[in-house]
N, C-alpha and C positions, 0 to 999 in steps of 0.2 A: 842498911842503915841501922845501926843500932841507938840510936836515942828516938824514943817514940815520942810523938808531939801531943799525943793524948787520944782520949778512948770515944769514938763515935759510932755508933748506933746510926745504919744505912737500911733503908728499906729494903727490901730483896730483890722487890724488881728493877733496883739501880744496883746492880751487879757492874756493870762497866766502873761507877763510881769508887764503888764497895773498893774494887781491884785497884784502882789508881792511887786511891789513898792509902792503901794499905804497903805500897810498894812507895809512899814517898814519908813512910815510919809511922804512921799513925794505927792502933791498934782500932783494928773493924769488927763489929759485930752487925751480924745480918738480921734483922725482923722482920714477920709477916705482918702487915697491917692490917689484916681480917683476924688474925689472929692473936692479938699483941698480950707480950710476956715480958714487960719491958718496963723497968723502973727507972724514969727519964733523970732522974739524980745522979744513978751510977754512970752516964757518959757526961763527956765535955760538948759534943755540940751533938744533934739527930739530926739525921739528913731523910727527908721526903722525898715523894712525889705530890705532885700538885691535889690530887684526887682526893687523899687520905689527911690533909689538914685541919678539915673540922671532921671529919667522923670521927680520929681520934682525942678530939681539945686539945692539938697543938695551938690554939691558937692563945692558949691560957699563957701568957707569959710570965705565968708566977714560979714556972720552971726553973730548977736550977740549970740547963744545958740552956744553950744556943740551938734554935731551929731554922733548918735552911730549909729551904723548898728549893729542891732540885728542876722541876720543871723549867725547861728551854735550854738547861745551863747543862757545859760539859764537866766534865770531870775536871778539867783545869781550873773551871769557873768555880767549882764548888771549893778546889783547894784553896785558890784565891780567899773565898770566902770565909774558908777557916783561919786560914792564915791572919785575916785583918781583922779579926773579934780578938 
């Protein structure tokens, strides 16, 4: 696919995620949550795990991206989810 649908920031340990989106044109960057090196401006939406949304202030929605919390949901579900914002 070459038309990227835009730049998402996936947590690491949703690799299965990471990979499905990235193969249906969207450009993926991977973060460690313990770790985070991550300037929530430069993506279009961040995708989570459930664990890590308030120890990092996702929950600030003064954000310019979209935050999904990936918890329960597959990989289709998360596209879904990009897809309708």
């Amino acid at each position: 696919m070459t038309n990227k649908k835009g730049k998402i920031a996936v947590e690491q340990n949703l690799a299965p995620v990471a990979d499905y989106l990235a193969q249906q044109g969207y450009t993926v960057e991977k973060f460690n949550a313990s770790n985070m090196q991550l300037n929530k401006k430069d993506f279009d939406a961040l995708v989570i795990s459930g664990g890590s949304e308030n120890f990092l202030g996702f929950e600030n929605r003064t954000a310019t991206a979209n935050i999904i919390n990936a918890s329960g949901l597959s990989p289709e579900d998360v596209a879904r989810r990009l897809e309708s914002r």
